[in-house]
C-alpha positions in Angstrom: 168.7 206.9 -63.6 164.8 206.3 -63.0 161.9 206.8 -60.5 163.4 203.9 -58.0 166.7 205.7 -58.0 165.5 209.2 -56.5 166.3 210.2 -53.1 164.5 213.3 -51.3 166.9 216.0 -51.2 168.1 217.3 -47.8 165.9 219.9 -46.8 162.8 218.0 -47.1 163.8 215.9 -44.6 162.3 218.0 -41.7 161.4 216.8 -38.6 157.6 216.6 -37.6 156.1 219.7 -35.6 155.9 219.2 -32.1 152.7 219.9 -30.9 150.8 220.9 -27.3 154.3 222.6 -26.0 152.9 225.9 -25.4 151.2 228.7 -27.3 154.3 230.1 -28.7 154.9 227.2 -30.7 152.1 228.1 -32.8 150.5 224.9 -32.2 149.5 224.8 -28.5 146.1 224.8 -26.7 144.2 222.5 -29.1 147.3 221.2 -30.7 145.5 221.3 -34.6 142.5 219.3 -33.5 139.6 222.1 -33.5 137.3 222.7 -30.5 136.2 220.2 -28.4 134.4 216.7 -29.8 135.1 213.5 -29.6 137.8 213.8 -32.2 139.9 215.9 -30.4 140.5 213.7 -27.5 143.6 211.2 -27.3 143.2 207.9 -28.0 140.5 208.4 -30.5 140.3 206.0 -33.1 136.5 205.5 -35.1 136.4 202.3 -37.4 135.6 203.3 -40.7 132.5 202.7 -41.3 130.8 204.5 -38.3 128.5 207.2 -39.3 128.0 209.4 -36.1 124.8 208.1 -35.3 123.3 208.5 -38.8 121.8 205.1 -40.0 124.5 203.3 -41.9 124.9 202.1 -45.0 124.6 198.5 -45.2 121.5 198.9 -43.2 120.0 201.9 -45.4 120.5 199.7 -48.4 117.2 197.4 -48.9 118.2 193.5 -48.8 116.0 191.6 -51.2 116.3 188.2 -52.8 117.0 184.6 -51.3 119.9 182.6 -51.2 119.1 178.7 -50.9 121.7 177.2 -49.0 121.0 173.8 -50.1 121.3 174.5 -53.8 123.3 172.0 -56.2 124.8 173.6 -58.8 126.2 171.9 -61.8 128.9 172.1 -64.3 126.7 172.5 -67.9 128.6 170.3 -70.8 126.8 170.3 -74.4 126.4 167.3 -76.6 128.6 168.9 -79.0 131.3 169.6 -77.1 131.5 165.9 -75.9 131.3 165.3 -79.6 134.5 167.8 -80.3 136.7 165.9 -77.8 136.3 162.3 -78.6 136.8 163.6 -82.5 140.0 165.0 -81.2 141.2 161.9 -79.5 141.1 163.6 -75.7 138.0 161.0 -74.6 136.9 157.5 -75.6 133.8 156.2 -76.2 133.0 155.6 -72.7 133.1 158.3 -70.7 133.2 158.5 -66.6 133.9 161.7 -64.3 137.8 161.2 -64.6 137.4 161.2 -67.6 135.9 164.8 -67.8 138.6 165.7 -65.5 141.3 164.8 -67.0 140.2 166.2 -70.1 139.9 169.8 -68.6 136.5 170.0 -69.0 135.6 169.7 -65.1 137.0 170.2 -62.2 137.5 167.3 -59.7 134.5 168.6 -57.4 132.0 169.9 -60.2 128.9 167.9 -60.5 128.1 167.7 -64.5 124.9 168.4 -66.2 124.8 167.5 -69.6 122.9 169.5 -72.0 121.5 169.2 -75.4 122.8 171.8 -77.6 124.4 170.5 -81.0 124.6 167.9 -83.6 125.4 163.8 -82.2 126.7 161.2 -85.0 129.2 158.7 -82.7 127.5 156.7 -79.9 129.3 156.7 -76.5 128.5 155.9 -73.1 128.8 159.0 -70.6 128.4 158.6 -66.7 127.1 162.4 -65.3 125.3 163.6 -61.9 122.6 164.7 -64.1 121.6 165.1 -68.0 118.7 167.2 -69.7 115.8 165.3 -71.6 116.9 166.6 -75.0 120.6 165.1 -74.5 119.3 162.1 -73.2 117.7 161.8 -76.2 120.3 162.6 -78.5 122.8 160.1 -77.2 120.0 157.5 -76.9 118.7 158.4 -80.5 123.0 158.1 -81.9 122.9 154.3 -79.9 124.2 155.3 -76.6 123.5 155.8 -73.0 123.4 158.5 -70.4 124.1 156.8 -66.6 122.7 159.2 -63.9 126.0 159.0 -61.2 
């Protein structure tokens, strides 16, 4: 026996109070619902975030910032990390997009930047969307080349 086997016992299984049907029933004349207001009218119903009038909110709250809809974002990938995965046999020497992605380094609609950081010995030829100055230089310096895509 667990918690998924319990069953409410008998007596809890009450029916609901029937309400307006008279002051005798203990619940008549306002039926539970306080004085007057909009609340205790049928067909009520407020959406959740409605305030009564006071100023909500999510226009309280200051807005600040800009978001430029025409930003490109990129997909960073380090010198070193290209470095790691041809050591480990998952790229060759020359490297396109597919490549990347099949390696599991990008996905299929990332745009790749590729950055600086780390220590180059093997030349290899990578195609990327776009490529700092200092791995530039570090691929050109080891006897490769960086192709802007």
């Amino acid at each position: 026996m667990d918690l998924s086997n319990l069953k409410a016992p008998v007596a809890n299984k009450k029916p609901g109070k029937r309400v307006g049907r008279g002051e005798g029933s203990g619940k008549g004349q306002e039926s539970g619902r306080g004085m007057n207001g909009q609340k205790s009218r049928s067909g009520f119903s407020q959406r959740a975030w409605f305030e009564g009038g006071q100023m909500p909110l999510q226009r309280r709250i200051p807005k600040f910032g800009f978001k430029n809809p025409n930003r490109v974002s990129y997909r960073p990938i380090n010198v070193s990390t290209i470095a790691e995965y041809i050591d480990a046999g998952k790229l060759k020497t020359t490297i396109m997009f597919n490549d990347l992605v099949a390696a599991g380094l990008v996905h299929k609609n990332d745009k790749v930047k590729l950055l600086g950081r780390g220590d180059l010995e093997q030349k290899f030829e990578i195609e990327v969307h776009a490529a700092s100055g200092s791995a530039k230089e570090k691929v050109e310096k080891a006897g490769g080349t960086v192709t802007i895509a």
